[in-house]
C-alpha positions as CSV (number, residue, x, y, z in Angstrom):
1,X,-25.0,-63.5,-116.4
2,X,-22.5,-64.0,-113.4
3,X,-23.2,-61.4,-110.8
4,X,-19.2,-59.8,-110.9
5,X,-20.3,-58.0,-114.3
6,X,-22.5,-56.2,-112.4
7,X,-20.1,-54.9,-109.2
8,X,-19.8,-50.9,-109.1
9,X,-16.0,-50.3,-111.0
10,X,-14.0,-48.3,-108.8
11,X,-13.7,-44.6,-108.6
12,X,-11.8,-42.3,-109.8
13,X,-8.4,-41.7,-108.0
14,X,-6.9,-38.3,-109.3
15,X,-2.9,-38.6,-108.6
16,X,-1.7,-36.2,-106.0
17,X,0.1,-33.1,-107.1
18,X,2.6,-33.0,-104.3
19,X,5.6,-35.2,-105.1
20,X,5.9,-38.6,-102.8
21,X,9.1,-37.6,-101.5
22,X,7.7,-34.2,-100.6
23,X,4.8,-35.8,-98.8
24,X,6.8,-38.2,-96.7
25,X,9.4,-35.5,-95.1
26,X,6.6,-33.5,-93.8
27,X,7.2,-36.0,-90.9
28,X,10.5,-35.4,-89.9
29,X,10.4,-31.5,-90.8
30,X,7.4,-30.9,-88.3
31,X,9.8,-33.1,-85.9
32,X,12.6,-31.2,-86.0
33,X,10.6,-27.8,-86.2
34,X,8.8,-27.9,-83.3
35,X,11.6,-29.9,-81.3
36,X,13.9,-26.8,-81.2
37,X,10.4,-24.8,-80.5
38,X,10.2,-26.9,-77.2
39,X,13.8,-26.6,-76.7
40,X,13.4,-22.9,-76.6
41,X,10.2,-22.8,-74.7
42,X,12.0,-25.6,-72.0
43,X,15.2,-23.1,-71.7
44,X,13.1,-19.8,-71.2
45,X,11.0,-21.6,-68.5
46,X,13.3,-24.2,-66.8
47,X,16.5,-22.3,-67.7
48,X,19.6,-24.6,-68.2
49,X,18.1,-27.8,-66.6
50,X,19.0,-30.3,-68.8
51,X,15.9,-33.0,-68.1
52,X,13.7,-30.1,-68.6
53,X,15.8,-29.8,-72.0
54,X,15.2,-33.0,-73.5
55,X,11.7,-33.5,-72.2
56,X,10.5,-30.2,-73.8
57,X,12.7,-31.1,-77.3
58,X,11.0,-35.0,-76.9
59,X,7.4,-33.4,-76.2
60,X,8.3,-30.8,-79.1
61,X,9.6,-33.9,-81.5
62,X,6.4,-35.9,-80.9
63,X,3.9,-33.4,-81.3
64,X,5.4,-32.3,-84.5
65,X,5.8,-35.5,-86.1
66,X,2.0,-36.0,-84.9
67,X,1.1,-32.7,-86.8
68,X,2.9,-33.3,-90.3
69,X,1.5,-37.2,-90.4
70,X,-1.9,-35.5,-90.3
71,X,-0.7,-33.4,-92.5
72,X,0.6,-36.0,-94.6
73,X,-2.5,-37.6,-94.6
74,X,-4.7,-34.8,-95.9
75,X,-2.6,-34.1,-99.0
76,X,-2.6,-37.6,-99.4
77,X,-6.6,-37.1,-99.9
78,X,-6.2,-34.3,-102.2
């Protein structure tokens, strides 16, 4: 008997019950989210200075798109 009959089958995948679509915007939600988050927090501590602006809204933006890809990922597992 040739040795593929006897490979393990694969297991089984149950389908995720949050839409695709839903799954891939948590992305650029968390982005946005926690970019105007680290706009505010740069303005209350740097008041009006514009590169402190745009670095805390950048370091805001990365951080949340970090945060719903992990996200992301873990409903991806469910």
């Amino acid at each position: 008997m040739p040795s593929s009959r006897k490979r393990q089958g694969h297991h089984y995948q149950k389908p995720a019950a949050i839409p695709s679509k839903q799954r891939t915007d948590g992305r650029t939600f968390w982005a946005i989210l926690i970019g105007i988050f680290g706009l505010f927090i740069a303005y209350f501590a740097a008041g009006n200075n514009a590169i402190a602006l745009a670095i805390g809204a950048l370091l805001g933006a990365v951080a949340g798109y970090y945060i719903g890809k992990s996200m992301e990922k873990d409903t991806a597992h469910r």
